[in-house]
C-alpha positions as a Markdown table, in Angstrom:
| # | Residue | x | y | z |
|---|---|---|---|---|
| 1 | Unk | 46.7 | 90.2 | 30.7 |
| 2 | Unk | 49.9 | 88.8 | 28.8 |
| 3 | Unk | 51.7 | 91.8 | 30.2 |
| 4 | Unk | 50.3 | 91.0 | 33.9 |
| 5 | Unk | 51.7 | 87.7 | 34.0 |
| 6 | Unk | 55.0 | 88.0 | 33.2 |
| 7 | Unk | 55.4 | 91.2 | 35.6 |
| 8 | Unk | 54.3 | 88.2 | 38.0 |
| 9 | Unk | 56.2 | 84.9 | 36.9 |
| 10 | Unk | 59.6 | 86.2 | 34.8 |
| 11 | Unk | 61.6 | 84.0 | 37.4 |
| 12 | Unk | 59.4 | 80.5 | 35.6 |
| 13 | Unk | 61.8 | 81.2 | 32.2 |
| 14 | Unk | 64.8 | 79.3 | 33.2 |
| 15 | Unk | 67.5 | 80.5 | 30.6 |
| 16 | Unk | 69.1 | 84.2 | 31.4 |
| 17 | Unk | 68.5 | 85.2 | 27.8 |
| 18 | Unk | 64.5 | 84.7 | 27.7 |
| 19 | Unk | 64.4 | 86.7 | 30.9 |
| 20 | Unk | 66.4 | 89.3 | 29.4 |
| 21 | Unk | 64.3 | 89.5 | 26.5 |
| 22 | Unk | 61.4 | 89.3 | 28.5 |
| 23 | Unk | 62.4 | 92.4 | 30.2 |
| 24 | Unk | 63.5 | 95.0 | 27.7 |
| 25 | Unk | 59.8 | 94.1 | 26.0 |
| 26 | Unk | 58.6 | 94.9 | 29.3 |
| 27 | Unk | 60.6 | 97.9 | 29.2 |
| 28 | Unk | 59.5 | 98.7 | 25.4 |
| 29 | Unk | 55.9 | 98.4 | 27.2 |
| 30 | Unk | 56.8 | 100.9 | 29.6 |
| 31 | Unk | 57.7 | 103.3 | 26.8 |
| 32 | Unk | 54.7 | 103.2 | 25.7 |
| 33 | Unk | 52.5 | 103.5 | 28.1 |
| 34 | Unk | 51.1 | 100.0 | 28.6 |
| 35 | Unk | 52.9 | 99.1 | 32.1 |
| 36 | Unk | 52.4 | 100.9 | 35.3 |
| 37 | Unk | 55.5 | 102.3 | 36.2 |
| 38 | Unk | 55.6 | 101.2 | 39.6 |
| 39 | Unk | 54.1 | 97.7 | 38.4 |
| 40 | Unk | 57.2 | 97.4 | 36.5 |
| 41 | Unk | 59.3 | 98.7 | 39.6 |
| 42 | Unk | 57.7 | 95.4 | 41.4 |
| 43 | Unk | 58.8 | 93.3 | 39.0 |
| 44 | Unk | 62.3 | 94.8 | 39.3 |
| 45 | Unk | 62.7 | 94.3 | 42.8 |
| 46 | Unk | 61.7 | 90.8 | 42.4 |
| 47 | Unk | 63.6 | 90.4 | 39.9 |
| 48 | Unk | 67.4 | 91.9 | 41.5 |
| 49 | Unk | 66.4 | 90.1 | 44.2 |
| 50 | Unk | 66.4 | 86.4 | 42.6 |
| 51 | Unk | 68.4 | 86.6 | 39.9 |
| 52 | Unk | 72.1 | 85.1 | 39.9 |
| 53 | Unk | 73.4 | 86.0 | 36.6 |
| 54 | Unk | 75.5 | 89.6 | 36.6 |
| 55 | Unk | 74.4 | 90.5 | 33.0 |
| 56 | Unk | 70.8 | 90.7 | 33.9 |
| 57 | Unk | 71.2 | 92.3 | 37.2 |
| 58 | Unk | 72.9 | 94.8 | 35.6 |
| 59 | Unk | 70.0 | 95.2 | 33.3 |
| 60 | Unk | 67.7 | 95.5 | 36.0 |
| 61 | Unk | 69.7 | 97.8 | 37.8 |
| 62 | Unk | 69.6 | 100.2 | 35.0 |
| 63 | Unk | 66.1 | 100.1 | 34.4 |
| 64 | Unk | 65.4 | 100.8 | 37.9 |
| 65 | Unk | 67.2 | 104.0 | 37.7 |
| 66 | Unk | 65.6 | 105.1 | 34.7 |
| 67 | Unk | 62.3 | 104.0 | 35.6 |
| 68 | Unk | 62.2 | 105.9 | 39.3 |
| 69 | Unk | 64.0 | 109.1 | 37.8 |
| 70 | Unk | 62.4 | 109.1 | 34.9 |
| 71 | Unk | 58.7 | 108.2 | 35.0 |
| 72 | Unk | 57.9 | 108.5 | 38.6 |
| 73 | Unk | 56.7 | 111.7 | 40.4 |
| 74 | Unk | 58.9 | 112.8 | 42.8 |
| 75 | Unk | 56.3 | 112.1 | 46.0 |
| 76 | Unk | 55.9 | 108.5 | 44.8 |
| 77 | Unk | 59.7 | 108.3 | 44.3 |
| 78 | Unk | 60.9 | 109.0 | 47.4 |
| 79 | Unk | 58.4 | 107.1 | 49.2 |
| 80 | Unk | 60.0 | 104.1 | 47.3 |
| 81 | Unk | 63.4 | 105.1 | 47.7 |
| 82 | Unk | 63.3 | 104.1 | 51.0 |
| 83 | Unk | 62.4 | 100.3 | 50.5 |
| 84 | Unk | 63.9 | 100.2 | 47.3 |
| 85 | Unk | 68.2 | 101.1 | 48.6 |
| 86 | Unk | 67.5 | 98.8 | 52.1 |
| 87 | Unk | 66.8 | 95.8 | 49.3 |
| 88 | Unk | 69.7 | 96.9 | 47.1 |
| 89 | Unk | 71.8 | 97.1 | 49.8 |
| 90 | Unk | 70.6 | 93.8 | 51.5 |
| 91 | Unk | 71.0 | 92.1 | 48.3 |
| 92 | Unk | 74.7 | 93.8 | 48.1 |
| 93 | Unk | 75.9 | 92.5 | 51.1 |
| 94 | Unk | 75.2 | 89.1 | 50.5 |
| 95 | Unk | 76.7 | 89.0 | 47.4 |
| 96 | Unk | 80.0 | 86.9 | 46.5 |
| 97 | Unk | 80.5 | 87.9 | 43.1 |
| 98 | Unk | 82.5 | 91.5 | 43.2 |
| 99 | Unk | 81.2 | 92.8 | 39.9 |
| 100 | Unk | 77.5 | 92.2 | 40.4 |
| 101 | Unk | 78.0 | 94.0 | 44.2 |
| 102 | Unk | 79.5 | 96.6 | 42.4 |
| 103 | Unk | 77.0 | 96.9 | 39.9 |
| 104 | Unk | 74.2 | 96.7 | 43.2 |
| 105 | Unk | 76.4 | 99.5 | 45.0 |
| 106 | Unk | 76.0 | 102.0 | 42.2 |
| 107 | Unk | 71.9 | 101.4 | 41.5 |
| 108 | Unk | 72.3 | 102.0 | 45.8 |
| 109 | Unk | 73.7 | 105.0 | 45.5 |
| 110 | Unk | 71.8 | 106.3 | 42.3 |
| 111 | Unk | 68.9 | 106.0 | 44.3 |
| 112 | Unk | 69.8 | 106.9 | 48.2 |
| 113 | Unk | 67.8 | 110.0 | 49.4 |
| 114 | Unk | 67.9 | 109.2 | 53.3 |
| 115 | Unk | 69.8 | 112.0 | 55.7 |
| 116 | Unk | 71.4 | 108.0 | 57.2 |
| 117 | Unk | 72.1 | 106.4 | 53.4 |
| 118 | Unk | 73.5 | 110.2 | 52.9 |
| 119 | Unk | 75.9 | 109.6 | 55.8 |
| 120 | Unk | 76.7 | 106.2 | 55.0 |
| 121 | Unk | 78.0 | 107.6 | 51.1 |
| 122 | Unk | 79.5 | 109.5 | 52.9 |
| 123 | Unk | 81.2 | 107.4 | 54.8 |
| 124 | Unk | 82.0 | 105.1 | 51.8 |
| 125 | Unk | 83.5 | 108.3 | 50.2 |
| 126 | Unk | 86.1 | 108.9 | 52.8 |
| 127 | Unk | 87.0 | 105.6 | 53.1 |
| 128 | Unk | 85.3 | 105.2 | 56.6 |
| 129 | Unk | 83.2 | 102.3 | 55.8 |
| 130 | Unk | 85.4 | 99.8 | 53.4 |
| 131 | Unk | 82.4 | 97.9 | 51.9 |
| 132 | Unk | 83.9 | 94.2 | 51.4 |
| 133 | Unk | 84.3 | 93.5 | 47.7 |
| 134 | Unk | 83.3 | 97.0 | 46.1 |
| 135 | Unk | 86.7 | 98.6 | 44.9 |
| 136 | Unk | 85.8 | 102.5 | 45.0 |
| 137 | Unk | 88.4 | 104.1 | 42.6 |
| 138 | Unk | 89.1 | 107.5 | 42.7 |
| 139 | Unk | 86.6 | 108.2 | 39.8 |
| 140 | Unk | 84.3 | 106.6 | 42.3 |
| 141 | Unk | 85.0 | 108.9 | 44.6 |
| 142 | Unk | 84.3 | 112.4 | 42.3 |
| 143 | Unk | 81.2 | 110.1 | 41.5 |
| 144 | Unk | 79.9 | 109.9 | 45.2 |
| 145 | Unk | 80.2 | 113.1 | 46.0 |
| 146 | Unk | 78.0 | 114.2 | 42.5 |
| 147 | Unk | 75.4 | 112.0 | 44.3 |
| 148 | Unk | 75.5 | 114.1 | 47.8 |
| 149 | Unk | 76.2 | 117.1 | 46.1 |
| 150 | Unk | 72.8 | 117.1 | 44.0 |
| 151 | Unk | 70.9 | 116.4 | 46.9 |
| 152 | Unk | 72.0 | 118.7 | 49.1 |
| 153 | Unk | 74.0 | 116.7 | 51.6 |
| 154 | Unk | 75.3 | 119.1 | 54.2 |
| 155 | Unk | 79.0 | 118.4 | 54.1 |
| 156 | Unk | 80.0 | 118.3 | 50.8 |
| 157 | Unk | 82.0 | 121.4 | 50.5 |
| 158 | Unk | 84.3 | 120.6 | 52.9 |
| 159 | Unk | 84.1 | 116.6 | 51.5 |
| 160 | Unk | 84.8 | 118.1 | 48.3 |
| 161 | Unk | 88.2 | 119.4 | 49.5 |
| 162 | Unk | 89.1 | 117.0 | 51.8 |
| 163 | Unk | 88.7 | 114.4 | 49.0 |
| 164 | Unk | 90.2 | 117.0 | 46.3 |
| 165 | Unk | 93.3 | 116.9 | 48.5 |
| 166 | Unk | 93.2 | 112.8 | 48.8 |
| 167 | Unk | 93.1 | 112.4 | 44.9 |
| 168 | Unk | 96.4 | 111.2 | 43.3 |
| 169 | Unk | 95.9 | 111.2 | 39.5 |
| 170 | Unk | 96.4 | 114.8 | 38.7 |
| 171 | Unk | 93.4 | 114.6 | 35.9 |
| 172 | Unk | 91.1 | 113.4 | 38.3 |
| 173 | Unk | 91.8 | 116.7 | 40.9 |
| 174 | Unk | 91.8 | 119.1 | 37.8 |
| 175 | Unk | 88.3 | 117.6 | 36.6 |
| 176 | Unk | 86.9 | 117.9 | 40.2 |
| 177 | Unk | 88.0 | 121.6 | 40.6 |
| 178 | Unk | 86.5 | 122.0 | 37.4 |
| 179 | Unk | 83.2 | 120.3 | 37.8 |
| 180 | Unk | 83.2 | 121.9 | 41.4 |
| 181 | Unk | 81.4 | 125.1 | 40.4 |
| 182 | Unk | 77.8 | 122.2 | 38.7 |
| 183 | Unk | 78.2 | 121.0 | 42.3 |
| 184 | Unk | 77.5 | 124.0 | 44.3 |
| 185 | Unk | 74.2 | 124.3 | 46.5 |
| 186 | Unk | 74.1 | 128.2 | 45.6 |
| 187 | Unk | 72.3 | 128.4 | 42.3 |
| 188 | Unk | 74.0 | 131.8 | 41.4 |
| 189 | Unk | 77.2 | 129.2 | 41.4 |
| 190 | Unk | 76.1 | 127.0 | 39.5 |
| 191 | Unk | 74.4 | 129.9 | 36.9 |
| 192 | Unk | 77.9 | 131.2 | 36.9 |
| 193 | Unk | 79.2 | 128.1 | 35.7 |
| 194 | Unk | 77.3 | 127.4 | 32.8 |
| 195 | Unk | 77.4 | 130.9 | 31.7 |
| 196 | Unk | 81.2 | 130.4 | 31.5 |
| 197 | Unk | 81.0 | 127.4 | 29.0 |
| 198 | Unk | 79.7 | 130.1 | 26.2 |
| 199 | Unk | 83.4 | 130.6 | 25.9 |
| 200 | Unk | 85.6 | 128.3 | 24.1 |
| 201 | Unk | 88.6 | 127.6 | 26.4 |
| 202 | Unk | 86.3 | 126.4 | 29.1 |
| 203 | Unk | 85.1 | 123.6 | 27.0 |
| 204 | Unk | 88.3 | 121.8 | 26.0 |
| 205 | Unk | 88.1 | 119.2 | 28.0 |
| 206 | Unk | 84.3 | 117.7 | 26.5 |
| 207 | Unk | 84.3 | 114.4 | 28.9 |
| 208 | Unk | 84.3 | 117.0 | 31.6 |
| 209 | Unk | 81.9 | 119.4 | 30.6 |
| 210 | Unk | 79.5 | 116.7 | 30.5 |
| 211 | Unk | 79.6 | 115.5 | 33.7 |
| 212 | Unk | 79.4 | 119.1 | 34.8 |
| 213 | Unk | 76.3 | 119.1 | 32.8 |
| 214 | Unk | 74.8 | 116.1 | 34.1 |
| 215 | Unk | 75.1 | 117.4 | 37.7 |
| 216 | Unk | 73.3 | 120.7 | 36.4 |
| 217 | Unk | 70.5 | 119.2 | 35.0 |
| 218 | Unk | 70.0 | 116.2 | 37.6 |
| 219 | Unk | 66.0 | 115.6 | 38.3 |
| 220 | Unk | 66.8 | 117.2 | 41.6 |
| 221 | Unk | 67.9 | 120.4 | 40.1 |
| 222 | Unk | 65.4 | 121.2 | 37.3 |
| 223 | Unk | 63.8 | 123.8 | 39.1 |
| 224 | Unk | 66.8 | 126.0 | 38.5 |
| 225 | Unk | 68.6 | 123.9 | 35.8 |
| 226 | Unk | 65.6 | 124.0 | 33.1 |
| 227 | Unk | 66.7 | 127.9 | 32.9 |
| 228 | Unk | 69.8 | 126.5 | 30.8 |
| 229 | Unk | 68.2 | 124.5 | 28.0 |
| 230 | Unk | 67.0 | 127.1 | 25.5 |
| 231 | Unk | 70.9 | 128.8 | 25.6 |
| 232 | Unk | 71.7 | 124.7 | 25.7 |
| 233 | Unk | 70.3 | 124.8 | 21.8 |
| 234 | Unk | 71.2 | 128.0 | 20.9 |
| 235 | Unk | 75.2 | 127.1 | 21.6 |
| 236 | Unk | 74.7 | 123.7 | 19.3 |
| 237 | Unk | 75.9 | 125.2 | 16.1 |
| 238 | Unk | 79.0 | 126.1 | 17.7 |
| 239 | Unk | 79.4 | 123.1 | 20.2 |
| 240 | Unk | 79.1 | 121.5 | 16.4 |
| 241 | Unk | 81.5 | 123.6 | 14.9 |
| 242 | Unk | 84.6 | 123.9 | 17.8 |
| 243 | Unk | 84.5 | 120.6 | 19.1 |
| 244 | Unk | 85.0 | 116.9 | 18.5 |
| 245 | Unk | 82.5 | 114.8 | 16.3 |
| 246 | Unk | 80.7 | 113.2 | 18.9 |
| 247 | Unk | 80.5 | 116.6 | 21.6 |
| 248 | Unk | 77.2 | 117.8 | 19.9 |
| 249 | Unk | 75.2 | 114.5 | 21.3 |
| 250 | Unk | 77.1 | 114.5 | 24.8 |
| 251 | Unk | 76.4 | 118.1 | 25.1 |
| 252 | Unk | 72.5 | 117.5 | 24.2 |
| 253 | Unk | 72.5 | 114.4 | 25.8 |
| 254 | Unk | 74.4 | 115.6 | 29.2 |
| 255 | Unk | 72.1 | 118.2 | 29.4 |
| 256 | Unk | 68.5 | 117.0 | 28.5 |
| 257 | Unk | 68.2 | 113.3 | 29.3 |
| 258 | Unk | 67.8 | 113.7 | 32.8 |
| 259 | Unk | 63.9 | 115.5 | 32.1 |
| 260 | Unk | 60.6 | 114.3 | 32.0 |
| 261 | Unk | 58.6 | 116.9 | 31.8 |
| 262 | Unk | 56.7 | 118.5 | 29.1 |
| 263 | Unk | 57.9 | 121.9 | 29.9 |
| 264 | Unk | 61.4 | 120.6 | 28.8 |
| 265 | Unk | 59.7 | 119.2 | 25.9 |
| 266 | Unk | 58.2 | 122.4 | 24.6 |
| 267 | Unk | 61.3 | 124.2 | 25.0 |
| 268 | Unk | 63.6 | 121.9 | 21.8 |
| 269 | Unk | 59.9 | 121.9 | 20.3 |
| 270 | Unk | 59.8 | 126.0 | 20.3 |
| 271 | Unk | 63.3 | 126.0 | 19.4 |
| 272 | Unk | 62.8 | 124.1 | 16.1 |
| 273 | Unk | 60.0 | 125.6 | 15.1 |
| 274 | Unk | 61.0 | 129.1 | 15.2 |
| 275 | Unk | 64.2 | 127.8 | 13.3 |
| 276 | Unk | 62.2 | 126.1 | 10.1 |
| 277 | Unk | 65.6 | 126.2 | 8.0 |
| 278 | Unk | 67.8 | 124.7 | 11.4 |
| 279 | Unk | 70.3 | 122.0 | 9.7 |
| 280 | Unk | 69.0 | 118.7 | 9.5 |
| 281 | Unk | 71.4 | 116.6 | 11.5 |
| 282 | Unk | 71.3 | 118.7 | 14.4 |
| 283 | Unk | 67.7 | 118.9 | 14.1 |
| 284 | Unk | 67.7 | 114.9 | 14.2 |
| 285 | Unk | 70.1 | 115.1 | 17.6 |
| 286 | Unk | 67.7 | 117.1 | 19.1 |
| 287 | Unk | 64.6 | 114.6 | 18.3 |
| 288 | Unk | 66.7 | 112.0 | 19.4 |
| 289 | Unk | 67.2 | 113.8 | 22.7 |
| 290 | Unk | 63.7 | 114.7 | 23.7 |
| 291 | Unk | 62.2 | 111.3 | 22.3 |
| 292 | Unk | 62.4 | 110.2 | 26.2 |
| 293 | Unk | 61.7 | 113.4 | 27.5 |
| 294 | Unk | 58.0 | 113.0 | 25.8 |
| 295 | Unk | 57.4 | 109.8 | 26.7 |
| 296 | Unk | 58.2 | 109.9 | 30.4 |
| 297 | Unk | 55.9 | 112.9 | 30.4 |
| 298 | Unk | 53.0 | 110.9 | 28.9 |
| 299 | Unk | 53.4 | 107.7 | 31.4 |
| 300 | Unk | 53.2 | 110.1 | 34.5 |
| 301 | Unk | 50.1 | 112.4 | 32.4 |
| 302 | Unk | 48.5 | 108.7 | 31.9 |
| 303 | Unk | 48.9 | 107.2 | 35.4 |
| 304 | Unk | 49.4 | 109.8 | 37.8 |
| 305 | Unk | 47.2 | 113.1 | 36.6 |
């Protein structure tokens, strides 16, 4: 009952940092299975739509992501999407601070699905529609066209080069011809592409093979993608051993945060077990990495099977 009333009256607590707190305890309640996940998606929308303060939105924003990517089914998700962008954008648009639009922009695109939102990122991408106030960078712009890429938005090859041919910071074309192959609509591509980071040389630049990564193993991709994850473990020693301190977790994280499934969950399980003498702190990375994995798949077992 505690938890039902302040999904309903967070907006009552008058200082920013009680309704912060307020809501990463009714996040921590969503971990654990004691909110609905669309009860706490409610409470979201209520809340980005009232709040002023740019910290908190931000907050919100993220949660929203997670939440609808994370512990919704896909049907129920993009039955929501649609209501869920026209009240980000709405509440974009009438926004007068530039980083809180921003910050509304990106949970907009993060969550788009429409054929006409599609178009209008795409739009946005080419610089066609100039939204007021939102600065998109050229890192915006390989961002953008991750988002139509992964869900299949018909133009994106030839976006892909017209944009490619636009950029003027010579690292930001040479990581978009690199991440273009994680983009591709043909999953023989995109097979190809992972295969070739089993080789050293094509995992120099680390920031990169992440994002690659992340477009791989995007919710709308783990059909194909979850193929990946048991070589994903097998290559840790040596991710461990050739690369920077901090690859191993961006290389575990990049490619398994985006699941929710148990399936996903049962492959790191498998993977440990069968390795009983595995070393310790990778072992721990992995745990780390599939802690969210097992709990989105036990909100959706709880509520929606």
């Amino acid at each position: 009952p505690q938890i039902d009333y302040w999904l309903a009256h967070a907006m009552e607590l008058e200082r920013p940092l009680l309704r912060g707190r307020l809501c990463i305890n009714l996040y921590e309640n969503l971990l654990d299975g004691n909110v609905h996940p669309e009860a706490f998606i409610d409470y979201l929308t209520e809340m980005i739509q009232e709040e002023t303060d740019p910290l908190l939105v931000g907050l919100y924003t993220r949660y929203l992501n997670t939440t609808c990517w994370h512990y919704l089914p896909d049907q129920i998700r993009e039955q929501l999407s649609v209501s869920l962008t026209q009240m980000l954008w709405k509440r974009m648009t009438s926004e007068s601070n530039n980083a809180t639009k921003k910050t509304l922009f990106r949970a907009w695109k993060s969550n788009v699905q429409s054929s006409e939102g599609l178009n209008q990122l795409a739009a946005i991408c080419t610089g066609q529609t100039i939204l007021e106030g939102v600065n998109i960078s050229e890192q915006d712009k390989i961002s953008l066209l991750c988002e139509l890429a992964v869900k299949n938005y018909p133009q994106t090859d030839s976006l892909i080069i017209a944009i490619s041919q636009s950029l003027k910071d010579t690292n930001k074309k040479q990581m978009l011809a690199f991440i273009t192959p994680a983009l591709s609509n043909n999953a023989a591509n995109r097979d190809e592409f992972f295969l070739s980071l089993a080789k050293l040389e094509n995992r120099k630049k680390e920031g990169w093979v992440g994002t690659a990564l992340r477009q791989l193993h995007h919710p709308l991709r783990q059909g194909t993608s979850i193929q990946y994850l048991p070589k994903t473990l097998e290559m840790l020693e040596e991710i461990q051993m050739t690369g920077d301190i901090f690859f191993p977790i961006n290389w575990l994280n990049s490619s398994f945060a985006s699941y929710s499934s148990d399936e996903a969950y049962r492959v790191a399980e498998r993977f440990m077990s069968e390795r009983p003498d595995y070393p310790q702190h990778l072992r721990l990375k992995i745990l780390q990495n599939i802690d969210g994995i097992q709990r989105s798949a036990a909100v959706k077992k709880k509520y929606y099977q």
